[in-house]
TIPA-179157 format. One record per atom (N, C-alpha, C, CB): residue in one letter; y, z, x; residue number from 1. Coordinates in Angstrom, 3 decimals, always signed. Glycine has a CB too. Layout:
! residues N
MARVO aa       py       pz       px   i
MARVO  A        Y        Z        X NUM
...
! end
This chain:
! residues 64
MARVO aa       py       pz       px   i
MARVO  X  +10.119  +29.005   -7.052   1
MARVO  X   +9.520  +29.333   -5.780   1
MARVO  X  +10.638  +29.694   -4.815   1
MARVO  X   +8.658  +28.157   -5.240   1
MARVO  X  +10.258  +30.887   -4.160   2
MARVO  X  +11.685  +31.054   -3.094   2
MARVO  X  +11.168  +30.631   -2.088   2
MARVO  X  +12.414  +32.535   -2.731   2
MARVO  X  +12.602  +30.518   -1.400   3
MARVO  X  +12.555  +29.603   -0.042   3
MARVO  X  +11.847  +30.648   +1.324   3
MARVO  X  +14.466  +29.042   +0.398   3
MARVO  X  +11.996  +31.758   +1.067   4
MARVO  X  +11.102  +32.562   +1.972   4
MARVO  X   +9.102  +32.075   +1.638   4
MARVO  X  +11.575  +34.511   +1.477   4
MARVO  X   +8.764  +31.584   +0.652   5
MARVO  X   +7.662  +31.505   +0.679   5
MARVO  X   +7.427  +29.846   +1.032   5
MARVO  X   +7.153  +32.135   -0.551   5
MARVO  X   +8.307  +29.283   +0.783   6
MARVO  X   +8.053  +27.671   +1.352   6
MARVO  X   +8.133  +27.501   +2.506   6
MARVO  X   +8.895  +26.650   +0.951   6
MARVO  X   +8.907  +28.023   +3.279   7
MARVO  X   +8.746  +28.579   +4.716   7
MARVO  X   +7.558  +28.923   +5.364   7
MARVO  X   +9.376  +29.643   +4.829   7
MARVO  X   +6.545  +29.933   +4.110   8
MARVO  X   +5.384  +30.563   +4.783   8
MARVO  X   +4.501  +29.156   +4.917   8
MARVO  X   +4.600  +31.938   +3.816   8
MARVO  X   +4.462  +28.710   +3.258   9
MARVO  X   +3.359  +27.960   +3.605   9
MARVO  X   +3.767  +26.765   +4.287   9
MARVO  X   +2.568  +27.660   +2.487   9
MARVO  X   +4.837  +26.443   +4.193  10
MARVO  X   +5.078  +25.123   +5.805  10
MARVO  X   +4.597  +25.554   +7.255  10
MARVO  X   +6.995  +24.796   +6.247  10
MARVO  X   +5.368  +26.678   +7.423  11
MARVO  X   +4.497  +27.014   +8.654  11
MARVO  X   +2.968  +27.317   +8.663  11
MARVO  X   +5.044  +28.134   +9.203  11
MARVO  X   +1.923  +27.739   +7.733  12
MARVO  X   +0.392  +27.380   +7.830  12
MARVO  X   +0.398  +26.262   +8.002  12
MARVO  X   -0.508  +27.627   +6.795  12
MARVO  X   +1.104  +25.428   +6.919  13
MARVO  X   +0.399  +23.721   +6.685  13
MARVO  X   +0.063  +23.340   +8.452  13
MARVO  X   +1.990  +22.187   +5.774  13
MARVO  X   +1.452  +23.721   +9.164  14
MARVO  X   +1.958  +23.252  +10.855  14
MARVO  X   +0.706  +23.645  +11.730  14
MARVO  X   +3.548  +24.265  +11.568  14
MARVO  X   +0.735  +24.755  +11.494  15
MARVO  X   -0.167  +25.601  +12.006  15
MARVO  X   -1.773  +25.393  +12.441  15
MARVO  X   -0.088  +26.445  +11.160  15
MARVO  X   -1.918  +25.173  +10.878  16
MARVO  X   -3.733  +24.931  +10.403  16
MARVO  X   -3.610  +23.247  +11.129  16
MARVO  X   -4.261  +24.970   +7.944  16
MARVO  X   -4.841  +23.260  +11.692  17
MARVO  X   -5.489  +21.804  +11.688  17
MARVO  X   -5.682  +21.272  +10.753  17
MARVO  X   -6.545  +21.617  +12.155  17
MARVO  X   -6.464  +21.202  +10.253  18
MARVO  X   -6.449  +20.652   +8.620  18
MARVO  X   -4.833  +19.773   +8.184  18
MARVO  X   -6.617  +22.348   +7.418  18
MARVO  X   -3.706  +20.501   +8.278  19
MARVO  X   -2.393  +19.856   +8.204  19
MARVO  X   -1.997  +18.916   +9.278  19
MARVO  X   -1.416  +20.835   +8.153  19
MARVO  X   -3.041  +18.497  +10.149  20
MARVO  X   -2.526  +17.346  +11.295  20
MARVO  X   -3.532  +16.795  +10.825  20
MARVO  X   -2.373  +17.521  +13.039  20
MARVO  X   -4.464  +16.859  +10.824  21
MARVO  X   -5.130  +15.863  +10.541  21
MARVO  X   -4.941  +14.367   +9.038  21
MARVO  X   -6.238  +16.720  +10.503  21
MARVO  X   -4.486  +15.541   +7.918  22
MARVO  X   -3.776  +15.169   +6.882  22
MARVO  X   -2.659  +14.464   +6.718  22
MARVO  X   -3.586  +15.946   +6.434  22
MARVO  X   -2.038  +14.356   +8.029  23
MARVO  X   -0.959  +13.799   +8.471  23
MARVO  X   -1.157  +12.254   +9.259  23
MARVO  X   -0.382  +14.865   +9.333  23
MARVO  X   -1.944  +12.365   +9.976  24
MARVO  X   -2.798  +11.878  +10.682  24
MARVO  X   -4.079  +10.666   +9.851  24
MARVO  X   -3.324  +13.197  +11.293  24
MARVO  X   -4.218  +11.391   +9.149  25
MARVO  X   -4.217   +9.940   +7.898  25
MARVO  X   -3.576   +9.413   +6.894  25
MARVO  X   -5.028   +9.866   +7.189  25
MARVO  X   -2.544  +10.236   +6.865  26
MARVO  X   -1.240   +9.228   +5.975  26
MARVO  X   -0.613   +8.529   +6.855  26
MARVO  X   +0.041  +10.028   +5.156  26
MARVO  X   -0.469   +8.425   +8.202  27
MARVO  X   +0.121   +7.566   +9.255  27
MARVO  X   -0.869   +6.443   +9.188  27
MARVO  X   +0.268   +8.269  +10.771  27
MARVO  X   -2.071   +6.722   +9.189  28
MARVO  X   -3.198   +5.581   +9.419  28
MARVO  X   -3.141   +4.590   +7.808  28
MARVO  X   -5.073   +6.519   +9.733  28
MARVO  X   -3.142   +5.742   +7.058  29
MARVO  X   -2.650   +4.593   +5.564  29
MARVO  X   -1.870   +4.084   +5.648  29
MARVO  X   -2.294   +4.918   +4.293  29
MARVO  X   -0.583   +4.475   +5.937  30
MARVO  X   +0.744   +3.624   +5.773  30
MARVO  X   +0.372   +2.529   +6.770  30
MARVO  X   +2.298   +4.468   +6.172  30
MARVO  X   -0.301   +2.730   +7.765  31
MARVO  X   -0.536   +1.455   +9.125  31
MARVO  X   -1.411   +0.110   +8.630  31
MARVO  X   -1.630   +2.219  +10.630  31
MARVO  X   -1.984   +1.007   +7.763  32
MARVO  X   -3.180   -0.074   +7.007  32
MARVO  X   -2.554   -1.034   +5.990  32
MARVO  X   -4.415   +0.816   +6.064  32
MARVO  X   -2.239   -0.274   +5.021  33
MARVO  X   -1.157   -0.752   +3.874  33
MARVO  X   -0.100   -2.155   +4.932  33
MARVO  X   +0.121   +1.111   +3.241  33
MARVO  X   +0.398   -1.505   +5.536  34
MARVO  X   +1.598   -2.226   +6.429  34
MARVO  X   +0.420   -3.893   +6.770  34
MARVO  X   +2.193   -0.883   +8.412  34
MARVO  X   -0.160   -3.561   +7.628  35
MARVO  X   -1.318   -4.472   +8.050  35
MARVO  X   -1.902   -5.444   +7.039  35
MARVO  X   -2.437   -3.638   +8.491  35
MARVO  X   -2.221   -5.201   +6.005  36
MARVO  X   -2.579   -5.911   +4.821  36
MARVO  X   -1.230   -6.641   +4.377  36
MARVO  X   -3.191   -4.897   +3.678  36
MARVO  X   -0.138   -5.727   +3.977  37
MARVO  X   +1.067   -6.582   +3.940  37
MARVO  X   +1.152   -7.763   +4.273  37
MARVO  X   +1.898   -6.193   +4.526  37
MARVO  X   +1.578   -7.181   +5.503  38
MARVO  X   +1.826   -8.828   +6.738  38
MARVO  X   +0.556   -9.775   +6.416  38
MARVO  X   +1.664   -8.384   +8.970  38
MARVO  X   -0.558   -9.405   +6.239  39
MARVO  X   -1.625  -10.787   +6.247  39
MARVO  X   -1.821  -11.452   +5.077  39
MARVO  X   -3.070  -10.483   +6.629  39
MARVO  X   -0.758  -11.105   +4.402  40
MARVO  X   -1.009  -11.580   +3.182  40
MARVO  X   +0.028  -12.107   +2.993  40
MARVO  X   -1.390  -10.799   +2.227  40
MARVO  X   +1.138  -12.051   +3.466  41
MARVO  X   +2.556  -12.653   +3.474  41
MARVO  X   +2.279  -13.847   +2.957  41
MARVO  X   +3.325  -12.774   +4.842  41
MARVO  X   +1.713  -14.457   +4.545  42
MARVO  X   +2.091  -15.772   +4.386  42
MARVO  X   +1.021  -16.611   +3.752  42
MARVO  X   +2.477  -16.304   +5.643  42
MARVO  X   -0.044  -16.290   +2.996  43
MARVO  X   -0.754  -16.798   +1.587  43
MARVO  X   +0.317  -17.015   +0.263  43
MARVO  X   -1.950  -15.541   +1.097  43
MARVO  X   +1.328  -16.165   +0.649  44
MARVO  X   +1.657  -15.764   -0.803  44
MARVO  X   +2.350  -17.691   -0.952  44
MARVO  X   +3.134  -13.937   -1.017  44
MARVO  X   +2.240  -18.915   -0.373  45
MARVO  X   +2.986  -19.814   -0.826  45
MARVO  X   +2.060  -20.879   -0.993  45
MARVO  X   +4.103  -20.065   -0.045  45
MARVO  X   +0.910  -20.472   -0.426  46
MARVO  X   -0.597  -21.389   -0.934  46
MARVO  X   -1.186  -20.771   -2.213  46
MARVO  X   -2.001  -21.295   +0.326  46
MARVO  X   -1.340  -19.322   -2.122  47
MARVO  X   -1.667  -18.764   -3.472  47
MARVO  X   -0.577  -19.311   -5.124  47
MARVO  X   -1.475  -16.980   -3.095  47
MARVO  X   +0.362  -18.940   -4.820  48
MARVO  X   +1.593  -20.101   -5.482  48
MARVO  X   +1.360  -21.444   -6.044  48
MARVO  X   +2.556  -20.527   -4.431  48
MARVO  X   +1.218  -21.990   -5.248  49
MARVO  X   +0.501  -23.267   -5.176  49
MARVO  X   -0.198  -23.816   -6.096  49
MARVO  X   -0.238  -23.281   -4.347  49
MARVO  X   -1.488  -22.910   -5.378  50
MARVO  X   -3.034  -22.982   -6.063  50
MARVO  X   -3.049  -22.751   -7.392  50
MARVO  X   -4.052  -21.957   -5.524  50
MARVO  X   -2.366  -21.392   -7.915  51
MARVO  X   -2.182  -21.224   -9.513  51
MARVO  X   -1.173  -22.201  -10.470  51
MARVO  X   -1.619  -19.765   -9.700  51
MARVO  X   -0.178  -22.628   -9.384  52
MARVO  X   +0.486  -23.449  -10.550  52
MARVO  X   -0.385  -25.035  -10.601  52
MARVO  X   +2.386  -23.669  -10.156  52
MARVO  X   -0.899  -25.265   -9.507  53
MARVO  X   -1.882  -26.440  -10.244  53
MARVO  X   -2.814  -26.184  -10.647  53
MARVO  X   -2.321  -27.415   -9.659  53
MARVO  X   -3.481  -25.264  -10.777  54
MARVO  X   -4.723  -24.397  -12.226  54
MARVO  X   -3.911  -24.733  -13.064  54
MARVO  X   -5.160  -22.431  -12.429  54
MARVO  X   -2.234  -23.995  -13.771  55
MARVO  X   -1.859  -24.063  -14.872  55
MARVO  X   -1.640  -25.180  -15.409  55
MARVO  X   -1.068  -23.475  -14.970  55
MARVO  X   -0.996  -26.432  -14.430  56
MARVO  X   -0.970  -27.576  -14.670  56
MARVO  X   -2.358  -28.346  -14.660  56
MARVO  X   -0.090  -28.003  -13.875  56
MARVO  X   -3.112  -28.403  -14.585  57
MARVO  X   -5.007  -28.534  -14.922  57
MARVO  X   -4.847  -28.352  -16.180  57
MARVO  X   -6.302  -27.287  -14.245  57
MARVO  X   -4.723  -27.247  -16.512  58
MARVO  X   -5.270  -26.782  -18.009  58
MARVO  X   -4.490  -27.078  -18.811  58
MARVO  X   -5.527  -25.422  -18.308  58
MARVO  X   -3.101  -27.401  -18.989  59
MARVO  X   -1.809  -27.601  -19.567  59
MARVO  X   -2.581  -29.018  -19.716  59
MARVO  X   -0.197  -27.320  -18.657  59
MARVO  X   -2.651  -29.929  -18.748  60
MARVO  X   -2.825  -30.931  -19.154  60
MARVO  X   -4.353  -31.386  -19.894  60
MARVO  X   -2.423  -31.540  -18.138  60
MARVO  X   -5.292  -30.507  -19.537  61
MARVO  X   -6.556  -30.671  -20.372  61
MARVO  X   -6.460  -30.606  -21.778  61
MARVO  X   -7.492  -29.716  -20.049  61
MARVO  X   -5.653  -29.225  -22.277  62
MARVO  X   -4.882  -28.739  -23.658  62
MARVO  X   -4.353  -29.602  -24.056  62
MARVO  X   -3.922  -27.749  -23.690  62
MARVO  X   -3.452  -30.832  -23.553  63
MARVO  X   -2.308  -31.257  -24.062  63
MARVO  X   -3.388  -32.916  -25.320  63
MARVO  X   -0.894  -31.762  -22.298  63
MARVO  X   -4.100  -32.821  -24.241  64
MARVO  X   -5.167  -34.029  -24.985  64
MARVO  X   -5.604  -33.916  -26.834  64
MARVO  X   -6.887  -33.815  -24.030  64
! end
């Protein structure tokens, strides 16, 4: 692909609405994604927790 035609279609993408808007929800994904992140952080040491005494439950039910 030459660089005279990546040019063209960058400048439509800029151009067209359609290309802000498209933009405009990959900002809102990444915001979301980000958002879920953080609220889940700080589970991650009760979730931890919770599964290693499931494994130790069953380890010890097995062990009988």
């Amino acid at each position: 692909m030459k660089i005279s035609s990546i040019k063209n279609l960058t400048s439509r993408f800029i151009k067209e609405d359609k290309g802000l808007a498209a933009i405009e929800y990959a900002v809102m994904g990444f915001l979301l994604i980000a958002a879920i992140t953080a609220a889940v952080g700080p589970l991650q040491g009760s979730l931890v927790t919770a599964f290693t005494n499931v494994g130790t439950e069953i380890e010890a039910a097995t062990a009988d």
